[in-house]
C-alpha positions as semicolon CSV with decimal commas, in nm:
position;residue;x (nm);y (nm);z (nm)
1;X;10,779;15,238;10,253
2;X;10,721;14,937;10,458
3;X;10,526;14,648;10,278
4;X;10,295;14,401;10,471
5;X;10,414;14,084;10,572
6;X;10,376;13,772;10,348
7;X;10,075;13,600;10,382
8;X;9,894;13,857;10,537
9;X;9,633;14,068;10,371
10;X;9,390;14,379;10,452
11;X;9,031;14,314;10,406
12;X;8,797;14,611;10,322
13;X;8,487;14,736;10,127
14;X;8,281;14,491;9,997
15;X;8,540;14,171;10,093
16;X;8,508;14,270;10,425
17;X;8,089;14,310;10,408
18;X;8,115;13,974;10,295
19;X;8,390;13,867;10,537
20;X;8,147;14,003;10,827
21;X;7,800;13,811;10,625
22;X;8,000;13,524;10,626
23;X;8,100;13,505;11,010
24;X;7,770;13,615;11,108
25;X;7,611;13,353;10,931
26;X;7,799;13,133;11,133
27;X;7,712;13,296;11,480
28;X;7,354;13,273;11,373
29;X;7,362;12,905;11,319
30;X;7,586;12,781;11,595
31;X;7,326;12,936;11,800
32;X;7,089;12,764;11,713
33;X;7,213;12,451;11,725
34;X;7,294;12,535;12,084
35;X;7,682;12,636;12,068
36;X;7,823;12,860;12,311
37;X;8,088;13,123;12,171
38;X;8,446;13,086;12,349
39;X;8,748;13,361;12,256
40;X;9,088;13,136;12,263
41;X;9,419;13,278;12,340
42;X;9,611;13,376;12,037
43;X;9,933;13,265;12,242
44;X;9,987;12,914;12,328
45;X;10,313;12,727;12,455
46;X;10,415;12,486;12,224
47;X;10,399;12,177;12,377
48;X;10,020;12,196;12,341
49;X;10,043;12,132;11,953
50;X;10,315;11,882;12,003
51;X;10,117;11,704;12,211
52;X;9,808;11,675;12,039
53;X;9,872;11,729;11,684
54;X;10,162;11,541;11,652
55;X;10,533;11,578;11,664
56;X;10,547;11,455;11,296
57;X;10,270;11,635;11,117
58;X;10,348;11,897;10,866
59;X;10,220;12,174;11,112
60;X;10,403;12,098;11,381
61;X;10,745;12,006;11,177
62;X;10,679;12,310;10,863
63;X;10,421;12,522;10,985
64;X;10,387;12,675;11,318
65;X;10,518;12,996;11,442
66;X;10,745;12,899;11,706
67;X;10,989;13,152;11,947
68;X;11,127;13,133;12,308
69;X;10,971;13,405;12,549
70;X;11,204;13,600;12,758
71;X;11,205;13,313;12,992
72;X;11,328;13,098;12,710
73;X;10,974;12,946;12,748
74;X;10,900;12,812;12,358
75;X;10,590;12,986;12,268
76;X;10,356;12,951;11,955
77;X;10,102;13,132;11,763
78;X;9,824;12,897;11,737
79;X;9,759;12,692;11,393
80;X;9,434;12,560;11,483
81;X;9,168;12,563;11,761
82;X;9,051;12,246;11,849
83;X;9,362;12,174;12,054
84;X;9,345;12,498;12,319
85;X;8,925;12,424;12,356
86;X;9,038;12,084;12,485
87;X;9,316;12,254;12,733
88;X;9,083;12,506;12,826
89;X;8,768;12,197;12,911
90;X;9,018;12,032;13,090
91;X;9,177;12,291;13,308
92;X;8,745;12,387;13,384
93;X;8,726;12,032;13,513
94;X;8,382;12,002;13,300
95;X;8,141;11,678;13,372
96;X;7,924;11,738;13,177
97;X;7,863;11,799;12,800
98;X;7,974;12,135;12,634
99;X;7,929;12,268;12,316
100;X;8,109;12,557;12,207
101;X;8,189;12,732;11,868
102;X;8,453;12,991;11,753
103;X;8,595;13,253;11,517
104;X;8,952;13,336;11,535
105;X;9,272;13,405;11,320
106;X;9,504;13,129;11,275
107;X;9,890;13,096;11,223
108;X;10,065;12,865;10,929
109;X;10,413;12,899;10,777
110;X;10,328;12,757;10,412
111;X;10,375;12,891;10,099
112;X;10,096;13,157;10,048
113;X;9,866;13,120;9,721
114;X;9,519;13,143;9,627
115;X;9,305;13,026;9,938
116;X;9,554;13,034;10,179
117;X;9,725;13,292;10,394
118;X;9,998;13,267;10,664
119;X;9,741;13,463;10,840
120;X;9,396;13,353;10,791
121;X;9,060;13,308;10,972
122;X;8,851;12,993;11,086
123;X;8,548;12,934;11,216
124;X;8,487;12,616;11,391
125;X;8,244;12,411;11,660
126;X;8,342;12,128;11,880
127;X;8,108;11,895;12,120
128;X;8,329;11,711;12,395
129;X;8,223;11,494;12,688
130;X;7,914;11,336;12,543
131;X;7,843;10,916;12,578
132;X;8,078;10,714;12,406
133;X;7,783;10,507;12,249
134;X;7,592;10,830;12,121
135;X;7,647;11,000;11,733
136;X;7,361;11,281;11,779
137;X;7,648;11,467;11,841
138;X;7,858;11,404;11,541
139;X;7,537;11,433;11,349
140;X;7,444;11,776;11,482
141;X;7,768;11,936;11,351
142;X;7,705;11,752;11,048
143;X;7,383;11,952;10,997
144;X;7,533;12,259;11,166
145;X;7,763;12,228;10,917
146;X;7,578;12,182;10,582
147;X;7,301;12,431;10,709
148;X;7,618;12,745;10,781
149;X;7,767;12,648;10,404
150;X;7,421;12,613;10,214
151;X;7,318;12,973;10,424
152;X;7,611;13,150;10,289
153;X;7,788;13,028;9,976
154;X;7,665;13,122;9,609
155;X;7,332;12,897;9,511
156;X;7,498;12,776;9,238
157;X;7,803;12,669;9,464
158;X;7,705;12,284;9,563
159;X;7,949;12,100;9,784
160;X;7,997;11,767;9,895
161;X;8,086;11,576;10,217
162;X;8,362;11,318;10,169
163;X;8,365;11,069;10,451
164;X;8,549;10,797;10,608
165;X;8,610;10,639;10,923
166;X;8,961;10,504;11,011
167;X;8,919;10,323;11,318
168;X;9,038;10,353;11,694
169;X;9,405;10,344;11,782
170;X;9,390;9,989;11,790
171;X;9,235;9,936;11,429
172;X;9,494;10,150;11,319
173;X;9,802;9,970;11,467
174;X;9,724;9,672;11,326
175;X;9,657;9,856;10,973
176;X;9,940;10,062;10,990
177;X;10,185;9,718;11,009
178;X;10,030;9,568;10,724
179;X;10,046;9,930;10,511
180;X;10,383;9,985;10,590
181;X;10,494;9,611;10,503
182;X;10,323;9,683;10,184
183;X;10,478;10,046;10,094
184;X;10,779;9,896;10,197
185;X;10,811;9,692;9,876
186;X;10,730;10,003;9,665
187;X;10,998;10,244;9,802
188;X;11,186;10,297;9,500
189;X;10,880;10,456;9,333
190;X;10,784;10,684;9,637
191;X;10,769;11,042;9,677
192;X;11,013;11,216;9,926
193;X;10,736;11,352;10,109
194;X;10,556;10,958;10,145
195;X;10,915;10,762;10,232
196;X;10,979;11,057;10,492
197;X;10,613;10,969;10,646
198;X;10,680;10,572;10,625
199;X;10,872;10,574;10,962
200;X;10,673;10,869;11,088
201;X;10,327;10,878;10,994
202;X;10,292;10,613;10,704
203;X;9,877;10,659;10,754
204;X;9,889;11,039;10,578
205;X;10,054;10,890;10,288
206;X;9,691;10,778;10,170
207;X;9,614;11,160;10,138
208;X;9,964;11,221;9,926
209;X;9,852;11,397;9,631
210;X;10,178;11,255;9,425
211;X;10,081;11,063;9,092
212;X;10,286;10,773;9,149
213;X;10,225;10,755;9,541
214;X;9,816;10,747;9,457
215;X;9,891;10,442;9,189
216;X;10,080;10,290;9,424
217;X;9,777;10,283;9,686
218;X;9,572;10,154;9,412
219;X;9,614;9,851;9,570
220;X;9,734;9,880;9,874
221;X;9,558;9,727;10,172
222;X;9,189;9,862;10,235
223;X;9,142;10,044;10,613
224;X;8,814;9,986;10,624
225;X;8,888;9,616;10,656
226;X;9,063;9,680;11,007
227;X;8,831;9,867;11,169
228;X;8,651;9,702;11,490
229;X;8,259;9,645;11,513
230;X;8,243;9,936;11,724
231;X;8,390;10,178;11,488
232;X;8,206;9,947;11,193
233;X;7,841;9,992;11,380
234;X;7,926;10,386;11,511
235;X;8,012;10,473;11,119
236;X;7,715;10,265;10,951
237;X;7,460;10,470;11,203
238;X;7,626;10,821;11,083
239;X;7,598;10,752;10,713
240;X;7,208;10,679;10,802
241;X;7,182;10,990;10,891
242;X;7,333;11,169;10,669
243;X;7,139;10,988;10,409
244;X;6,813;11,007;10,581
245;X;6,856;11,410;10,588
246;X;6,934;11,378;10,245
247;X;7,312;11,604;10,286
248;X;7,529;11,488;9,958
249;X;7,805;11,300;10,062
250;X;8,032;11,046;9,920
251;X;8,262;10,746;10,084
252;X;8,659;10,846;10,041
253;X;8,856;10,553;10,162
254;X;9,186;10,753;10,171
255;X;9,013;11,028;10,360
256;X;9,248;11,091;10,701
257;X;9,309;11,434;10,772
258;X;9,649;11,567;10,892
259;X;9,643;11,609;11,250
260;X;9,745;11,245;11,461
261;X;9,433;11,335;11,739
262;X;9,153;11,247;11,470
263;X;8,966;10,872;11,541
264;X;8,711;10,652;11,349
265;X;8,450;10,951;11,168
266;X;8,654;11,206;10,954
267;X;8,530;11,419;10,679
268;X;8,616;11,742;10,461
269;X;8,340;11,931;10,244
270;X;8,459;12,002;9,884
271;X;8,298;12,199;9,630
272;X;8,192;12,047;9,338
273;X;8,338;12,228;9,130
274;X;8,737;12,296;9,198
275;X;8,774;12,710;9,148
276;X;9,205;12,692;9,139
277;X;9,224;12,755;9,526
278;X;9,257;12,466;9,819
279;X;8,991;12,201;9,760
280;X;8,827;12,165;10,086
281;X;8,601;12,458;10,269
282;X;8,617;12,265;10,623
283;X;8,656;11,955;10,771
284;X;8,678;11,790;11,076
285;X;8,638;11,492;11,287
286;X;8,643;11,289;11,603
287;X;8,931;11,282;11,883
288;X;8,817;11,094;12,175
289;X;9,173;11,061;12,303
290;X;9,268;11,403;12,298
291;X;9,151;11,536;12,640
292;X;9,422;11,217;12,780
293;X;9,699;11,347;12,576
294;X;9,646;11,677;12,728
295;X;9,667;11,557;13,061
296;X;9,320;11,498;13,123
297;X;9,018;11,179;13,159
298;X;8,938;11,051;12,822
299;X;8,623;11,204;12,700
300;X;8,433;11,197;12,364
301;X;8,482;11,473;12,088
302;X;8,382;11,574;11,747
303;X;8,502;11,885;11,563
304;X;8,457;12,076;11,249
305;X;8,672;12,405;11,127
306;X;8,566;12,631;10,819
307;X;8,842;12,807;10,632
308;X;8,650;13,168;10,570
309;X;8,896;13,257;10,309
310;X;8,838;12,971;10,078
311;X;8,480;13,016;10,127
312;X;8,526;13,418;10,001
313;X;8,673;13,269;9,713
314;X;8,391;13,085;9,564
315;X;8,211;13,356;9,426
């Protein structure tokens, strides 16, 4: 007998009728919000995640399923989608705005468990090219959002949005010098994972999940107080609306996602209630510079992904 491969798991019966509810519901409302569907290759070459993601994230270093072709060209299966919509806008030469929206399997090396697979699927929108001074955008996959998760979880399933903005690369520079100067005189009380990502990537150590690396940040210098007026006045004007169309949300300072092409407006939704599998249900965020680490003009972006799996689970 030959068993199935880690991580990877048939879905049938009633799973899959709700597997199928569950993407359709998403179809159904990226449409109407004016998405366009695109299909993304399942291959990618490598230096498209390196690129954009970030040599030092956990994907890229842990994660990915990398192997040379038999050209010896390094090829990967792809961990996320945001990255090959980008490559794809860019290679179309698009000047205008696009808005597409997706539904594909994804690709992770990580220890499987409740909620997450090695093999698992996403469904996702992104908005790239629109003005720099605009947040309709953001906003409409903010809505998009809440509307596909209150369409399709259980009623009694409520979720929040936890929010944050951590700046422009600039805002972040400067706060990454002073957080580092601080951690610096905590090192003897850090986790492996945190002093490994102090002369990496010490910004993901606000999202350790280590008991003596959150004390530590207790009081550790505040992001917030970095960030330019821009990013200040662009984040203030989101959390209007958000509050005006009356979506629950909260403020999570230590809020900054994994992947090094995210910019000022981040956020995850979390249920309310913790069920024993991964906390968040999607997330996403802005990446204005990650059309000119591709190779292409700087344009505008905003994202969002859904992990369908960990949405099955909540019932």
């Amino acid at each position: 007998m030959i068993d199935g491969v880690r991580g990877t798991r048939v879905i049938e019966g009633d799973e899959a009728k709700r597997y199928l509810e569950i993407i359709n519901t998403f179809h159904n409302v990226a449409k109407k919000y004016e998405f366009d569907y695109i299909k993304i290759p399942t291959l990618e070459k490598e230096e498209l995640f390196t690129r954009s993601v970030g040599e030092h994230t956990d994907i890229v270093t842990k994660q990915m399923y990398t192997f040379p072709d038999k050209k010896g060209r390094n090829l990967v299966l792809r961990p996320e989608g945001t990255a090959g919509i980008v490559r794809h806008h860019i290679e179309k030469k698009y000047s205008k705005n696009k808005n597409y929206y997706y539904s594909d399997q994804m690709f992770r090396y990580e220890r499987p468990q409740k909620g997450r697979y090695r093999e698992f699927h996403q469904v996702g929108a992104e908005t790239l090219g629109y003005k720099s001074d605009s947040v309709n955008e953001i906003f409409s996959i903010i809505q998009l959002s809440n509307d596909f998760l209150e369409s399709c979880i259980p009623v009694d399933s409520n979720f929040t949005f936890e929010i944050n903005s951590i700046g422009n690369s600039d805002d972040r520079i400067k706060y990454n010098q002073v957080l580092v100067k601080y951690l610096e005189d905590h090192k003897d009380n850090l986790s492996e994972d945190s002093l490994k990502r102090l002369e990496s990537n010490p910004l993901r150590i606000l999202d350790s999940k280590n008991k003596n690396d959150t004390e530590i940040l207790v009081n550790a210098p505040k992001l917030s107080e970095y960030r330019s007026d821009k990013s200040k006045d662009s984040y203030e004007k989101i959390i209007n609306m958000i509050s005006d169309a009356k979506i629950s949300y909260k403020e999570n300072p230590l809020l900054v996602r994994g992947l090094d092409y995210y910019n000022d407006f981040t956020f995850e939704i979390v249920p309310n209630e913790s069920n024993g599998s991964q906390d968040a249900l999607g997330g996403g965020g802005q990446y204005d510079r990650l059309s000119s680490l591709l190779g292409g003009k700087e344009i505008n972006g905003f994202g969002v992904a859904f992990g369908i799996d960990r949405i099955m689970d909540l019932e």
